[in-house]
N, C-alpha and C positions, 0 to 999 in steps of 0.2 A: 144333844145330851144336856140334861138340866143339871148346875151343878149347885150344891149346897157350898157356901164359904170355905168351911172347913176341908171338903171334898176337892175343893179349888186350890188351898195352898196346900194341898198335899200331892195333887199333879205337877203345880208348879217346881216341887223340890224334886220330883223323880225327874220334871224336866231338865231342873239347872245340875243333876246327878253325874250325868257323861261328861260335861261342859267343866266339872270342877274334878273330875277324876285328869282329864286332857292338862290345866290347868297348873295342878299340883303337878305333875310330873314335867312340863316343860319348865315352871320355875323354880320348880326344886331343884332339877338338875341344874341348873346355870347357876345357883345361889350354895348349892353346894358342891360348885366346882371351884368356887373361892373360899370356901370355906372350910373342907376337905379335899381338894384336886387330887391328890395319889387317890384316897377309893373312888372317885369319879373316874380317874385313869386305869384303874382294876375293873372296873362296872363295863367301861366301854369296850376294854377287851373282850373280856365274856360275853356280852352283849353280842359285838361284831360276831365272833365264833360260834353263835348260837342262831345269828341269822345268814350265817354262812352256811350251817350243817341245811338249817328250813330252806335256802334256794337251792343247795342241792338236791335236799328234800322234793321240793315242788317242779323239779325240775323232770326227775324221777316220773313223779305225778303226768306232768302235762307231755309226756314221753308215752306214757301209757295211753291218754288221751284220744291224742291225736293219732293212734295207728288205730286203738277202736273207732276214732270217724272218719279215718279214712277208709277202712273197712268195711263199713256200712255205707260208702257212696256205691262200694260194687256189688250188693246186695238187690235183688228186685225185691222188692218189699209189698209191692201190690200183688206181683204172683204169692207172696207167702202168706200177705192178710187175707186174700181171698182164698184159701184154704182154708179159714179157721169159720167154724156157730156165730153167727149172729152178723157178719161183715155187712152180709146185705140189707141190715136195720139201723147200719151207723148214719147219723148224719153228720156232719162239719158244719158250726155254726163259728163262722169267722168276724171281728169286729176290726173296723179300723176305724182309731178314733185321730181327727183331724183338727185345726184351726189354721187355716188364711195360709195354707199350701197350695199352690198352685198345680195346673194338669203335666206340668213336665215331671213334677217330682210323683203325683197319685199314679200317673198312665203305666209306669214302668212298675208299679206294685202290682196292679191286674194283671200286665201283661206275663208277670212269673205266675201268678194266681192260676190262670187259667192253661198254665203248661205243666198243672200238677200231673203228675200220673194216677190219678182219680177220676171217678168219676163227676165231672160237675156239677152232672145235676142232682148230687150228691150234699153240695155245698148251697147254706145260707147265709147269703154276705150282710154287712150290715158296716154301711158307712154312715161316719158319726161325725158333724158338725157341730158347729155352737152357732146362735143367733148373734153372738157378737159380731161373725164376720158371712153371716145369712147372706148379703146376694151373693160373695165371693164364691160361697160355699156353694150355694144352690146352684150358681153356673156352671161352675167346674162337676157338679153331683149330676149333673143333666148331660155333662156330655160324656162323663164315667156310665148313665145310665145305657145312653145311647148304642155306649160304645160292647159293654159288654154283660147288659144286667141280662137277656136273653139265653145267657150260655150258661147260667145258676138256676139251682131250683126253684130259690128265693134270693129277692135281693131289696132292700130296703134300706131310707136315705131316711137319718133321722136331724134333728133340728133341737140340741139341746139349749132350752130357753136360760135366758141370765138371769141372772140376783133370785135363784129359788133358796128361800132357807135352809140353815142349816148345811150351806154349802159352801164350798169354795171353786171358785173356776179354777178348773184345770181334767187332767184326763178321765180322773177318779169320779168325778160326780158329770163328764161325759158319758162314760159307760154305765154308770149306775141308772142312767137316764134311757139310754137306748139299749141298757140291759133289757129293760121293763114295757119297751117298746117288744123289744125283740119275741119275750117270755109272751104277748099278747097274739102275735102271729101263729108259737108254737103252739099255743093253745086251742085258736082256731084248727089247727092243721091234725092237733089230736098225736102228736107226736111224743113218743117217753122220756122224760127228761133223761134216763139211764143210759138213752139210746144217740144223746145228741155228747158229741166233744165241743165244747169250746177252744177258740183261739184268739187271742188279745192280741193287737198290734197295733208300732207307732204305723203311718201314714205308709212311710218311706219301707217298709216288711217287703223286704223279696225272698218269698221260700224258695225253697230248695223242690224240683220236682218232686224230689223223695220223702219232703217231709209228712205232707197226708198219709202214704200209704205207711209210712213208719210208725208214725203215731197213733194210726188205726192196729196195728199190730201189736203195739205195745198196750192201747187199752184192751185190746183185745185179749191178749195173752195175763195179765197181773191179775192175781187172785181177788181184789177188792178192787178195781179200777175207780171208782165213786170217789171214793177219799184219799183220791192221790193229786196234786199237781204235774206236770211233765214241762220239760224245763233243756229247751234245745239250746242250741250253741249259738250265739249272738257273734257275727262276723261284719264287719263294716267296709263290704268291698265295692259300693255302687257306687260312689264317686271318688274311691282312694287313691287311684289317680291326680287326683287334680287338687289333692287337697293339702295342708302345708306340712310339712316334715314331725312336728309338735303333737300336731293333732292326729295325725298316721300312729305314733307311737302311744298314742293314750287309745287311741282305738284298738289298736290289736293289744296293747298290755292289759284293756278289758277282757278280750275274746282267750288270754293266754290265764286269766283268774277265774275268767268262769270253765273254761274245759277243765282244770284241777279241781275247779269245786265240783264236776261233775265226776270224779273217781270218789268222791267219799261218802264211807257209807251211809251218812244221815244227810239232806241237804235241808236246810230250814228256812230257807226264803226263795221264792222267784225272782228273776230279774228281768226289766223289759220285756220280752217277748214271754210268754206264756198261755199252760193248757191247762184245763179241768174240765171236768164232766158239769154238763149243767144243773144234772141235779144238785150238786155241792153248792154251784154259784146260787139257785134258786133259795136255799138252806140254810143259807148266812143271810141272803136281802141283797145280792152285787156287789158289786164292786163299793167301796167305802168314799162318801163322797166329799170327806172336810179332812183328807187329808193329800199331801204331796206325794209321798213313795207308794201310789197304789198298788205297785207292782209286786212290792214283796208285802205289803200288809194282807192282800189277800190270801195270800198262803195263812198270814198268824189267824185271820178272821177263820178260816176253816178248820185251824187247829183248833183254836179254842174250841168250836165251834162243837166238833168230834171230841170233843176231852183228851186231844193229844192223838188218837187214833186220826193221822193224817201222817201223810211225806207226801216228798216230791222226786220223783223218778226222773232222771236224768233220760235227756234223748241225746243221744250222739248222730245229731244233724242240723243243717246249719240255714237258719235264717240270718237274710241278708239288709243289713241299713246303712247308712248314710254317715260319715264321720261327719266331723263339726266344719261347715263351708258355707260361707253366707257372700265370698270372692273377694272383699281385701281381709289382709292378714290382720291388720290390727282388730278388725270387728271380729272375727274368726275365732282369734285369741280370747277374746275377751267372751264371746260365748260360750268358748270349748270351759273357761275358767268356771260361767254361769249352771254349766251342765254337773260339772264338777261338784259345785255349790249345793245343787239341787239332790245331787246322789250322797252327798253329805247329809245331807239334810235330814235322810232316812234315818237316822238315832234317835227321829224320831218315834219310829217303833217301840226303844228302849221304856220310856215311861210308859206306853200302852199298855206292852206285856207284864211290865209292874203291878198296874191297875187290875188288867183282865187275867191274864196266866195266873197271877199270885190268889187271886179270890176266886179263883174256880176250883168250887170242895171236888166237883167231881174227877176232875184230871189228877192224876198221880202226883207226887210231887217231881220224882224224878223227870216227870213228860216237860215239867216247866224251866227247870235249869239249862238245858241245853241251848235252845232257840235266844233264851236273855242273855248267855253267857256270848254264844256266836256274834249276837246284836254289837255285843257291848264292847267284849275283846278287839271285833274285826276295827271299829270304827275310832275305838280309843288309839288302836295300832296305827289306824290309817293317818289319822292327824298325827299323832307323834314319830313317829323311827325314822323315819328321813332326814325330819328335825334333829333329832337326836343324835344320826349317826354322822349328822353335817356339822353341827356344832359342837358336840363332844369327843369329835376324833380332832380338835384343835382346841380348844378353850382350855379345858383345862391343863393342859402341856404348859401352854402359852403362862398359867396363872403359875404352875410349879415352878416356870424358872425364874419370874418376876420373885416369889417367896424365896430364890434360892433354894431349893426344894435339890438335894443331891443323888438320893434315891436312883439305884439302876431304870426302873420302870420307866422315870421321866424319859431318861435317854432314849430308851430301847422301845416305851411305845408306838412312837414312830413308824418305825420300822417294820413293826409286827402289825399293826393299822395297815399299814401298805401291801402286807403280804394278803394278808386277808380280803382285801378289797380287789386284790388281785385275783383272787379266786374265785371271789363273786362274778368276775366275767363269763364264767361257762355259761351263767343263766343267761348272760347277752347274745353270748354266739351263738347260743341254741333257738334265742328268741327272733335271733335274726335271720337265720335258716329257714324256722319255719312258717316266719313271717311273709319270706319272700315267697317258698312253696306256696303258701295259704293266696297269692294273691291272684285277682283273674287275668284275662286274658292281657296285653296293655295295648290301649289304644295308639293307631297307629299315630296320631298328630304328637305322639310321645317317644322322643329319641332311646336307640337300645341303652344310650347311659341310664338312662333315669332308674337303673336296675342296682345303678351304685350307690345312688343317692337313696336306695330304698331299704338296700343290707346298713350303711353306714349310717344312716338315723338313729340306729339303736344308740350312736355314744349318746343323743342326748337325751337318753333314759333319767337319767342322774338329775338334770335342772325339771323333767316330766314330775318327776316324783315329790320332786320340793312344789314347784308352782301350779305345777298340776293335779298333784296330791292332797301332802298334808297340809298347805295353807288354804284353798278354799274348802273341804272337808271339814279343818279345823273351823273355818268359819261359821259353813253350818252347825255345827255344834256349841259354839259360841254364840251363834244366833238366839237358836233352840234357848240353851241357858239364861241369855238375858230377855228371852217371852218377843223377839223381835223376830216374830215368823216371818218367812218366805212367799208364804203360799206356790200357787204353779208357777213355773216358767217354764216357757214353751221354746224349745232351742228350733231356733229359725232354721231353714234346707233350704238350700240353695243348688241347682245343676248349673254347668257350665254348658252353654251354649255352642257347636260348632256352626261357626257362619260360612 
């Protein structure tokens, strides 16, 4: 994109826009809790009890969820798709995009691959490297070919080259690359873009037997399938086992936001894993290739795209990845924080949709508010309330009685902060329930204790949310604001070896 000056510092201000909403509200509140303490002690009451009623709220939510996907594992969903016009013209065109993963972590993504309940040769796979780590890649791609490219209708290893303009490395301008590869075989083959579903995946994607023939069923059955995204349940159970307490809980409090966000009625981003119809992806130009969160910009690239005439249909089934495990903790940590950073990062979107949602005459107006308000709320929340509820269920108490401040509230907030907080626990115990249900089989070289260690991780939900939340979150956004991009980061995978 060529940008005129003028056109430049007026992105730059929708950029530093989130960055200084985050900003004003963390020092304001700290600067007027010595300056006003009692309405800062009235604020965080209400506050707490407002985010008490929403985790009951969501709690509700991921209640409903979770019986709908549990529901749908006992579902045959291939006998049901193959009842329906047109099943036997679908194709499955599957992507997994790679950098300098090794064959212990790729081998166990084919080998759920190909125990879909599909037909194979149904499916065109499309593995996707970069030339930055080319022999790595090509070794490991030769014995993924060996091993199982026969059992696909098509299967094809692509090789995205470096430093192409107009680009940035990372996944985004991976797939944009072996989109366009891909779109050249379809072509050859004479195939309907109508007729082919896309699937995007990191490396580490272990579906679900059930998820082709569900997904087949669900484009099958939706009145405009074209201009929809579909958007399954992201579970992180192939190495949670082995991986450290921290990062178990930031995994599944992922997997516990995205099933809520799959009860509501409008969803306006994808996350990680996702589906669209090729014709959409062909209609926009791919995947987007100069920026970091490709995951959810694709969705706003097809909204815009359709003039708002887009969603995203929830699938209630679950693909499987990898939490954050690279084998000592301190590197682990320090990744899972990096991942964190990088999914912050995504506020990016916010100036976009400014740019693009705002100057498109043809989209409604109403089509445009929704998507920038979800961007903006979710990520302004995320960096802040944790914050907030950490530091302002004590600071200003602390400021009232240094002022001498005599007021009942001082005394009594306390107390009623505690009750509340106390309440908040039902979201723990439910999360901890169904965290442990949610998990798979345990390996045996793992003692039956490690099933206490796996409920009682939930307490350290609480330091998750501050160090694993709203400070690198916050960071990305403070990034963003001072023009000090990120670009991709590729969170390393690691398996654990039995010798």
């Amino acid at each position: 994109m060529k940008w005129h000056l003028s056109d430049r510092q007026k992105y730059r201000f929708y950029e530093m826009f989130p960055g200084i909403i985050v900003w004003v509200i963390l020092l304001g509140s700290i600067l007027l809790s010595f300056i006003r303490p009692i309405w800062v002690i009235y604020f965080i009451i209400i506050f707490d009890l407002y985010w008490l009623i929403k985790v009951l709220y969501l709690s509700i939510l991921l209640i409903y969820a979770w019986r709908k996907y549990r529901k749908n594992l006992k579902i045959n969903w291939r006998e049901k798709a193959e009842k329906l016009p047109g099943y036997a013209d679908i194709y499955h065109l599957v992507f997994f995009a790679t950098y300098k993963e090794e064959i212990d972590v790729v081998g166990p993504t084919f080998d759920a691959l190909i125990k879909s309940d599909y037909p194979l040769d149904k499916l065109i796979v499309v593995l996707a490297g970069e030339e930055k780590d080319k022999d790595n890649f090509l070794k490991m791609a030769e014995e993924i070919k060996n091993r199982y490219a026969d059992k696909f209708f098509k299967f094809l290893v692509t090789v995205h080259p470096k430093n192409l303009p107009d680009e940035i490395s990372g996944k985004g301008s991976n797939l944009h690359f072996s989109g366009q590869e891909a779109q050249k075989m379809i072509n050859e083959l004479g195939l309907p873009y109508e007729k082919i579903i896309v699937s995007s995946f990191d490396v580490d994607t272990c579906v679900h037997p059930l998820y082709l023939p569900y997904l087949t069923y669900v484009y099958l059955t939706h009145p405009d399938p074209t201009h929809c995204s579909y958007q399954p349940v992201a579970v992180f159970n192939n190495n949670i086992w082995d991986s450290p307490a921290l990062t178990r809980v930031v995994a599944r409090g992922t997997t516990f936001w995205l099933l809520t966000e799959l009860t509501k009625p409008h969803i306006y981003f994808t996350f990680s894993s996702h589906a669209l119809s090729f014709k959409a992806l062909t209609d926009i130009g791919f995947w987007q290739k100069d920026v970091v969160s490709e995951d959810s910009r694709i969705f706003l690239q097809c909204y815009n795209h359709y003039n708002g005439d887009y969603q995203t249909v929830p699938l209630y089934m679950s693909v499987s990845m990898d939490t954050v495990y690279v084998g000592s903790i301190k590197k682990t940590l320090i990744n899972q924080y990096k991942q964190i950073l990088r999914w912050g990062y995504g506020v990016e979107n916010v100036p976009w949709m400014i740019w693009n949602l705002f100057r498109n005459k043809k989209m409604p107006f109403k089509k445009k508010i929704p998507p920038f308000w979800v961007q903006l709320e979710g990520s302004c929340t995320w960096a802040t309330v944790p914050l907030l509820i950490f530091i302002l269920g004590n600071l200003p108490m602390r400021i009232a009685h240094l002022q001498n401040k005599t007021e009942a509230i001082v005394h009594n907030a306390p107390f009623v902060l505690e009750k509340l907080m106390t309440f908040t626990l039902v979201g723990l115990f439910l999360s901890a329930i169904l965290s442990t249900i949610l998990l798979p089989p345990k390996p045996q070289k793992h003692k039956i204790t490690q099933y206490f260690f796996m409920i009682f991780q939930w307490l350290l939900f609480p330091i998750t949310m501050i160090l694993f939340g709203s400070v690198p979150a916050g960071e990305g956004i403070t990034r963003l604001m001072l023009g000090k991009y990120i670009g991709f980061r590729v969170t390393e995978k690691k398996r654990k070896v039995i010798k």
